[in-house]
N, C-alpha and C positions, 0 to 999 in steps of 0.2 A: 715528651718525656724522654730522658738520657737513659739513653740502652745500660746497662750493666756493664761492667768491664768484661771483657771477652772469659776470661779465667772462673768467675763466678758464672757467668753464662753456662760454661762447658759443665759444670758441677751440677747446674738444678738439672740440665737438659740430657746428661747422662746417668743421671741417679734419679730412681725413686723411690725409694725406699729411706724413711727417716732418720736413720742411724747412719747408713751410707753419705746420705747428704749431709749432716750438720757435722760426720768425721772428717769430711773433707773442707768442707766450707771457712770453722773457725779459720785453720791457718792460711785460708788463703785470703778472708777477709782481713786479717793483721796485715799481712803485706799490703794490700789492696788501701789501707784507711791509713798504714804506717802506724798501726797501734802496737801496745805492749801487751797488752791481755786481751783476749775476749772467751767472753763466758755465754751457755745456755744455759738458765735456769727455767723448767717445765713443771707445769701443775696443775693438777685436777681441781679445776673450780670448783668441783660439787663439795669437795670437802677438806679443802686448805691445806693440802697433802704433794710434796713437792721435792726436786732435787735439780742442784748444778750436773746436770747428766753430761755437760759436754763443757771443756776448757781446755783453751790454746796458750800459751806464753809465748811469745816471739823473744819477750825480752825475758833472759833469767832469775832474770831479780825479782820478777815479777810473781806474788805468789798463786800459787794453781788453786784456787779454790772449789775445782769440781771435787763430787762426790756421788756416790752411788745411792748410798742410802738415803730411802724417802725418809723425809721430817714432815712432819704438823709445822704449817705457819704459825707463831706465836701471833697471841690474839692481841698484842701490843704492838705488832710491826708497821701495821699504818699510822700508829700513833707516833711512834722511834723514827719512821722511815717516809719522807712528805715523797720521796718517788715512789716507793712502792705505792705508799695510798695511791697517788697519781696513776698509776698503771690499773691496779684494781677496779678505780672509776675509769676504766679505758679511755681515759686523755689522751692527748698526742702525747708522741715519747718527745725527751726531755734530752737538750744537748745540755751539757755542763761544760763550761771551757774551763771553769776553776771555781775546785768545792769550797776553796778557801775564799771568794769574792762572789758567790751565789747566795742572792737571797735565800735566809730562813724557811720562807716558804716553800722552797725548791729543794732544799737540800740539809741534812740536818749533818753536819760538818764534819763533826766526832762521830757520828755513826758511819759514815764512810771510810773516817779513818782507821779504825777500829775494826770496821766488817768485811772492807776491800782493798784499802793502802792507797788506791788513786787518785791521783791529782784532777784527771779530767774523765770525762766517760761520756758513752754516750746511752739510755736507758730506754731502749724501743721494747716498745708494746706490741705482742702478740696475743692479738686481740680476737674473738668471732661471737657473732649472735650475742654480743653485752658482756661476754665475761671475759676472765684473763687466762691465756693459758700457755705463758710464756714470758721470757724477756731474755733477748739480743744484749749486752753489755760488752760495747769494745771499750778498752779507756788506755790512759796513758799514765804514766809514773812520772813523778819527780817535776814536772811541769804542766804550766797551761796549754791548753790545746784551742784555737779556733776551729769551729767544724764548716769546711766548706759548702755552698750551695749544695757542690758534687757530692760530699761525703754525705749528703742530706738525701738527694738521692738515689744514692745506692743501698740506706737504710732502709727508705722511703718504699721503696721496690722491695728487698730483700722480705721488709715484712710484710708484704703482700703475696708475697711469692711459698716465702717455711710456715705461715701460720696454720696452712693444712695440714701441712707435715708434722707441725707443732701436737695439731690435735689429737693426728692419727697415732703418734707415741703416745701422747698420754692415755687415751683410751685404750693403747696394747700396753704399757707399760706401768700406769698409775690410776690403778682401778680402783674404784669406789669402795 
């Protein structure tokens, strides 16, 4: 397995506390993957109740999509959204190098455009015991993006590594 980049390494290994860790972490995973945005959005599986609690822009243009305030999932969103369904069945996350040449089944085109702006992304699943209780989204603007082996696994790890942390917010932050 490929160690983490040292920069991310110092992050999990001096932080533990969830807030602490994912303030630090977006912006330095942007540098780290050379992305334009990355977003956390966290949520209490028991009852579809959820918020982007943390987002980075590297790039300006790029719009911020976090927000504070919890929403209700709309009960239409797996149906609008073939990633999110995919996440909710805790699939493997989903590299997208371009929404505009990804199968239908993957990606529903206009609702990306529309709900995020990005050209490419990448949609990992933080996942435990069956349910969803999180998603990692770096992406990129204005073009396609191939995602390397390496960017593969440093998601690959990263979501092995916050999905605890993932939990422990929600159950202090987004209660039942």
């Amino acid at each position: 397995m490929q160690a983490l980049p040292d920069s991310l390494e110092r992050i999990l290994t001096n932080h533990n506390e969830p807030d602490a860790v994912f303030s630090a972490l977006l912006p330095v995973l942007c540098e780290v993957l050379q992305c334009d945005r990355c977003f956390l959005y966290l949520r209490n599986p028991k009852n579809n109740i959820g918020k982007t609690a943390y987002c980075w822009c590297r790039n300006p243009n790029a719009p911020n999509v976090g927000h504070d305030d919890l929403r209700k999932e709309p009960e239409s969103l797996p149906k609008e959204d073939p990633l999110f369904a995919a996440a909710l069945q805790t699939k493997p996350s989903v590299y997208v190098e371009d929404i505009e040449t990804a199968s239908p089944d993957v990606v529903n085109v206009e609702f990306e455009r529309k709900s995020f702006g990005h050209r490419a992304l990448i949609h990992a699943h933080l996942c435990r015991d069956g349910l969803l209780w999180g998603i990692l989204q770096p992406s990129v603007f204005g073009q396609p993006r191939v995602w390397t082996q390496s960017d593969r696994a440093v998601i690959s790890q990263l979501e092995r590594r916050i999905t605890p942390l993932a939990v422990t917010y929600v159950k202090q932050s987004i209660l039942d």
